[in-house]
N, C-alpha and C positions, 0 to 999 in steps of 0.2 A: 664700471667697464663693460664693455660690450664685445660679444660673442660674435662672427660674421658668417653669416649663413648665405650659400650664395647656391643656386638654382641653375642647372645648365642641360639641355637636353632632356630635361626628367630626371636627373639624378641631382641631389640634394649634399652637397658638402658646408662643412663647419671647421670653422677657423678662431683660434682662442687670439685672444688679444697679444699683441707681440711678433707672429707670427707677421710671415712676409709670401702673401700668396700671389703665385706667377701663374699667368693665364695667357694663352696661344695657341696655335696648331703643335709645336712641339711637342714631342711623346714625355720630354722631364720637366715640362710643365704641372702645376698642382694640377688645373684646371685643361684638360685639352680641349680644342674647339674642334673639329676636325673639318675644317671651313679654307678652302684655299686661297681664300679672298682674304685671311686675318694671318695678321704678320706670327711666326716662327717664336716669336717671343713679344705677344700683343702689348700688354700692359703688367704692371702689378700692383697689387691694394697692401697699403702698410699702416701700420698702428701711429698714428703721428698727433701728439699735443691731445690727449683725449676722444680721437676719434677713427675713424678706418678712413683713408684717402687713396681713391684710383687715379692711378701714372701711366699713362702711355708709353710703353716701350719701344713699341716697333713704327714700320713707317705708316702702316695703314691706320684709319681714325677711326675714333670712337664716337657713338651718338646718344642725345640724351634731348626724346621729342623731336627727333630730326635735325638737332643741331649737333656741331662739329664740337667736342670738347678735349681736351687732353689731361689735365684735372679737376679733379671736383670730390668732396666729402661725403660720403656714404650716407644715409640716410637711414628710416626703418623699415622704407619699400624704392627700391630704383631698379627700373628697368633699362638696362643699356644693350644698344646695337653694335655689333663689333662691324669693322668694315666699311657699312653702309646705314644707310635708314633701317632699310630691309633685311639688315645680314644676320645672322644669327643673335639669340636674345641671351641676354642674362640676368637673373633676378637677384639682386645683391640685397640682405637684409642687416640691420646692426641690431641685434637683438640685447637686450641683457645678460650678461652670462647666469650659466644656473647655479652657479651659487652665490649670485650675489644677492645678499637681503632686498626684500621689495622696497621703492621708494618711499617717503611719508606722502602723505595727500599731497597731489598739487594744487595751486594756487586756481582758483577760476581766475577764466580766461576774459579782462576787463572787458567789460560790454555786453559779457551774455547774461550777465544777471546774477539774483541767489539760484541756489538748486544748477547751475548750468555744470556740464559736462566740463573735465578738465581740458585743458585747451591741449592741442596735441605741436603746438610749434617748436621744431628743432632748436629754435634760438633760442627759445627761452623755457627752459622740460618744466619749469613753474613753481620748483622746489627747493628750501635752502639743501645746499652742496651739489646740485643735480651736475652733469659734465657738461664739458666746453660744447658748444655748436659742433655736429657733427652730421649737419643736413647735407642735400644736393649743393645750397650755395657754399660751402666749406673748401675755401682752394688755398687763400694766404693766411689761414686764423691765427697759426703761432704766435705768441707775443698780443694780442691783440684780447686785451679785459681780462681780468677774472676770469676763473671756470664759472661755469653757472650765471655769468653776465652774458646779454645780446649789447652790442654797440646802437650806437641810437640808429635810427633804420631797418634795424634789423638782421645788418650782413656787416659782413666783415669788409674791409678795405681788401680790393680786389677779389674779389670772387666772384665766380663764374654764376650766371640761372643756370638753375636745376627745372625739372622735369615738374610734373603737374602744372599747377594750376598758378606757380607765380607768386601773389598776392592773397594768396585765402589760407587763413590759417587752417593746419589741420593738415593741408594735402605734401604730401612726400616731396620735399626741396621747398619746402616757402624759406623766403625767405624775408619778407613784410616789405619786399619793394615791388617794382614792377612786372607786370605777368613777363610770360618768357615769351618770344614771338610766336606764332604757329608752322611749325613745318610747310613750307611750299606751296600752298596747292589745295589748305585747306582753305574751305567756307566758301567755295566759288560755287557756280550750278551744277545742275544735274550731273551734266558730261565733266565738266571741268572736274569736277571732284574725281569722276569713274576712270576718265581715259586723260590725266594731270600730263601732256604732251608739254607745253607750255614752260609750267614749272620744271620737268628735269630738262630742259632746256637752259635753264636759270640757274640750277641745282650745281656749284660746284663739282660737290662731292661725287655726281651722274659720271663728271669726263674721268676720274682717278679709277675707276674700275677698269683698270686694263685687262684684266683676263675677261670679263664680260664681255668688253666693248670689242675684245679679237674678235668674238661670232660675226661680226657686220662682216670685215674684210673675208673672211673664209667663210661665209655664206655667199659672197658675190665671185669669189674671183673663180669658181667654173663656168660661169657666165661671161667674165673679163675672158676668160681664156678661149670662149668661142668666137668673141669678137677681133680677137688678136691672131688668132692662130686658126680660124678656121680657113684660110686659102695658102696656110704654108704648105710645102713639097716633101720639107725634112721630117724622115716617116721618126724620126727622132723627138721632135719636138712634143708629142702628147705626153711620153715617158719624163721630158725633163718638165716638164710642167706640171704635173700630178704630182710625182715623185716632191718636189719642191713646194708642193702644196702639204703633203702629208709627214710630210720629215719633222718640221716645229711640232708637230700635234703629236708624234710617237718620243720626241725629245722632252717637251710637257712630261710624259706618262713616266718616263724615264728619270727626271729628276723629282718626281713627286715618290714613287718608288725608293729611288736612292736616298732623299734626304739629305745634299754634301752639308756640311755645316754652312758655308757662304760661299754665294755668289754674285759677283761685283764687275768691276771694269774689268779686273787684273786676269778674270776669268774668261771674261769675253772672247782679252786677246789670246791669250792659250786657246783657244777653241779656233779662234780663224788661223792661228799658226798650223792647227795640227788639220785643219779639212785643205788648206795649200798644200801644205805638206803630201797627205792624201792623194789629191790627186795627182799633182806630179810623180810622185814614187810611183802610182798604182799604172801611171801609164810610159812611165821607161823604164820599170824594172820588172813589176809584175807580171803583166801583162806578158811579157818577154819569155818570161819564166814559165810560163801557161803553157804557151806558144813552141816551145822546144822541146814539151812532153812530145806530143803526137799521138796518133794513135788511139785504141780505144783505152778508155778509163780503168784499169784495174787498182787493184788493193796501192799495192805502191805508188803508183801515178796519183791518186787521190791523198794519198798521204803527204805526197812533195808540195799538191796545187793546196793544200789545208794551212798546212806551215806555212808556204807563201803568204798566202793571201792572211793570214792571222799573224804574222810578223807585220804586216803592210801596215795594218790599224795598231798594233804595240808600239813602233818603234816612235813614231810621231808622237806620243804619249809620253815614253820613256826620256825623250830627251826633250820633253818640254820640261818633266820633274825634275829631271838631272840641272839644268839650267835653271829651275827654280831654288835648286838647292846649291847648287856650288856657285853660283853666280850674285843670282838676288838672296841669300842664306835664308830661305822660306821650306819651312816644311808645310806641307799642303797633305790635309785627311784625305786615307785611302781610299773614302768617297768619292771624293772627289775628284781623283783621275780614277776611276771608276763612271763618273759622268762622262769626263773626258773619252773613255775609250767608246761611248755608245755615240760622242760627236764623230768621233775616227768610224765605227762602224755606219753609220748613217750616209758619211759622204761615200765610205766605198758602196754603199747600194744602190747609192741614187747615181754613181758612176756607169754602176754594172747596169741597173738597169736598162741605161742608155745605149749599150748593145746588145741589150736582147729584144729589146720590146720592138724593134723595127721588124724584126722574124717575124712576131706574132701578128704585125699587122697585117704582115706578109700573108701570113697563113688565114688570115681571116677573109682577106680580100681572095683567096685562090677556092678557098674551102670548097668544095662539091655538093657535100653532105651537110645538115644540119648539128649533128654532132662534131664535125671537126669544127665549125665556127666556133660550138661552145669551147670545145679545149681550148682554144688557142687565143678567146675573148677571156675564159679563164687565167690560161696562163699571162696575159699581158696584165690582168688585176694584180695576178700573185706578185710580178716584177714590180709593179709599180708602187703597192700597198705594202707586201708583207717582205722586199727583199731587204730593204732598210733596215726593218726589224730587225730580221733574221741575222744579220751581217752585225747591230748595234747591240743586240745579246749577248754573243759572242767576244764581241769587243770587250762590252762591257766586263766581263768576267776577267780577262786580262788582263785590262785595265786596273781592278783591284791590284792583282798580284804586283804590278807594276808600283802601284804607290805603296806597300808593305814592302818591298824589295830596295827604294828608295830611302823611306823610313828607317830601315833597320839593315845596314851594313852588310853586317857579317854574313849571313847565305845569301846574298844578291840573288846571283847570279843562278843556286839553284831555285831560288825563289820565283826568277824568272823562267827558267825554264818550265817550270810546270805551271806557270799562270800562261806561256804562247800554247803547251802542251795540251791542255785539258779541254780549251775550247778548238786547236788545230785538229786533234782526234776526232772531235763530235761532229766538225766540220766535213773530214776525210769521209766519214760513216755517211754520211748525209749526203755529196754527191756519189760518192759510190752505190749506195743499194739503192740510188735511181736510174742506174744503169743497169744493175745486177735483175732487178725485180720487178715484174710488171705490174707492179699496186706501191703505191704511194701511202701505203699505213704503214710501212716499218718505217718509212723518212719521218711520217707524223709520228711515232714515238720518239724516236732521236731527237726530235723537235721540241716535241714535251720535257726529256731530258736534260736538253741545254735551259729550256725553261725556266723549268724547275730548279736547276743548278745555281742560275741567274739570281732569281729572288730568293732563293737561300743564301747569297752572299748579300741583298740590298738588306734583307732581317740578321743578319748577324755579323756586319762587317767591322761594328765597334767591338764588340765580343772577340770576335779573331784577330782584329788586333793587340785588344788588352791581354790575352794569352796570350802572343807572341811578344808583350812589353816583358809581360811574367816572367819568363819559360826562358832557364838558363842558355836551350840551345840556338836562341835569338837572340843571346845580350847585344848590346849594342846603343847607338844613341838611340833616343824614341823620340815620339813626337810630341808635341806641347799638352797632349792629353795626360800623361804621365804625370803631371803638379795634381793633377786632380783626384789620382789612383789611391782608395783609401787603403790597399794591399798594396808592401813594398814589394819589390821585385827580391825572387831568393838570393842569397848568399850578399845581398846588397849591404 
């Protein structure tokens, strides 16, 4: 039997025979990849008929010499690609375990003569009892000879090439048939080799890199946008345009952070429910509500426009879960409308944006002084870049409490309260001591604040839930995580 020793990043993990090793971006993964391009739950290697065999799990592929594989048998040196050709490496070994007695001599390898070095072929280890094939070409061997037998050819009935060299024995995946093709692009000239254009042209596997392949369209479209929109009038348009450029790219940052467990169709449409949603509410109720304070901003007035506007982005949330639960009977992780509320936050910024940034073009176009163009070039960035943020942080926070208060019955309602509460406050604090203060560093601490707040709930949002599964003064239904809780809940 054989020990699997597998190489990742520089750090060196060992796996005894038996063992069922999972490898992915996941944190309860054995193996993490911390690779955005390798699926959530990439593959896993298991002990099967005598030997280690890697399974693809997830949807993104794995490579072996630039070809696409999904399984194939572990060998005594294989290097595999997760992702891509190019994407991160892993060096999988199938060693002998260490306590198992040395083998007896093996057999030379027919053809090389007396005196010749033991042949090192997976198919055949060369010795009476040795184990079944447990090379690169190893994908269907179950059932298929004796242990210690190679079929005639040297591969099993469907199996996949492996890596090296093909046909020579000795190199890691022979398998005694034909070499394995070359990756792409190899063996051509000078340039063809250096700058292989051609080949990922050719390259399947080139077009499934969709997060790569986004750089092209969002490396052009501020270019797109000066051809489109450089003779419009609507001092509007720069804000909806930027703004809509930069929202997917802080949405990205936002579900890499949170980690919901899945995201799929069903998710989509919750998301286009809750940015309609969005903006209609934010423009016959909110807005209204803004609109009826008057006057200048003090402590209370700031605290009414907080709530508002953070009930705005909750309540689209709240009754998409509500409606997933009583309706479609789906409980959905607190993550996950914790995603949700940083879509709700998102669309109300790129809302708001869209009345403010017409001022600042104002004020730029009027400016006198060198310094007021900066402020006001300044503040048309802050509207367009960071108010999305600012607005999907916020959200997003509430958003937790929203799907714990969904989850778990019994304190709903104060549960909700102080998930619109905590981020309505920070909010209240943040336009008020911009009025109160003439420097903008106590707004950047309150900023830091909600920050900070934020991603302490993306790191411990399974944690706060599993104690509130715990914790007698949360009894109530829980969520599908619970079958998995190795602590019962008390008095259960």
């Amino acid at each position: 039997m054989s020990d699997l020793h597998v190489t990742s990043d520089g750090r060196l993990y060992s796996f005894a025979p038996g063992s069922i090793v999972k490898v992915g971006r996941s944190s309860d993964n054995d193996i993490v990849v911390n690779d955005p391009t390798v699926s959530r739950r990439h593959a896993q290697v298991s002990w099967e008929a005598g030997g280690w065999v890697w399974q693809n799990a997830g949807q993104a592929p794995t490579f072996l010499s630039g070809q696409p594989v999904a399984r194939f048998g572990v060998g005594p040196l294989v290097d595999v690609c997760l992702a891509a050709p190019q994407g991160p490496v892993l060096r999988l070994q199938a060693a002998p375990s260490q306590d198992q007695a040395p083998p007896p001599t093996a057999l030379a390898d027919p053809g090389q003569g007396a005196g010749a070095t033991p042949a090192t072929n997976l198919g055949a280890q060369g010795y009476p009892g040795a184990p079944a094939p447990v090379g690169a070409g190893y994908a269907a061997a179950a059932g298929y000879g004796p242990p210690g037998a190679t079929p005639p050819g040297g591969a099993y009935p469907g199996a996949v090439p492996g890596p090296g060299a093909g046909g020579v024995p000795g190199m890691p995946g022979y398998l005694g048939g034909a070499p394995v093709p070359p990756y792409p692009g190899a063996g051509g000239s000078f340039f063809q080799t250096l700058v292989p254009i051609k080949s990922w042209l050719h390259d399947r596997s080139f077009f499934t890199q969709g997060i790569r392949l986004l750089m092209i369209p969002y490396a052009l479209l501020p270019l797109i946008f000066l051809g489109l929109f450089s003779n419009s009038s609507n001092l509007q348009t720069p804000g909806w345009a930027y703004s809509l450029y930069v929202a997917p790219l802080w949405l990205l940052a936002f579900w890499y952070l949170i980690r919901p467990p899945q995201i799929g169709i069903r998710e989509f449409w919750i998301a286009i429910f809750i940015i309609v949603w969005t903006v209609i509410w934010l423009h016959a109720v909110t807005i209204n509500i803004n609109d009826a304070l008057g006057g200048t901003l003090n402590l209370p007035k700031a605290l009414v426009v907080g709530y508002n506007e953070e009930s705005t982005k909750a309540i689209p949330v709240l009754v998409a879960a509500m409606f997933m639960l009583k309706v479609r009977k789906v409980k959905l992780d607190a993550r996950t409308w914790m995603l949700m509320g940083t879509v709700a936050g998102l669309t109300f910024g790129i809302v708001e944006q869209s009345i403010y940034t017409p001022l600042a073009i104002v004020g730029i176009a009027r400016a006198t002084t060198a310094s007021m163009a900066v402020g006001d070039t300044l503040l048309f960035a802050f509207r367009v870049f960071v108010d999305g943020f600012q607005h999907a942080v916020w959200a997003g926070i509430s958003g937790f409490f929203v799907g714990v208060a969904v989850n778990y019955r019994k304190l709903r309602i104060p549960i909700l309260l102080l998930g619109v509460s905590i981020p309505a406050v920070l909010h209240a604090l943040n336009d008020w001591t911009l009025t109160i203060f003439s420097t903008v560093w106590v707004t950047v601490l309150i900023q830091a604040l909600s920050i900070l707040l934020f991603l302490g709930y993306t790191l411990a949002a399974s944690s706060i839930e599993r104690n509130v599964r715990r914790s007698p003064t949360f009894r109530g239904q829980s969520i599908v995580m619970e079958r998995f809780s190795s602590v019962p809940p008390p008095n259960s």
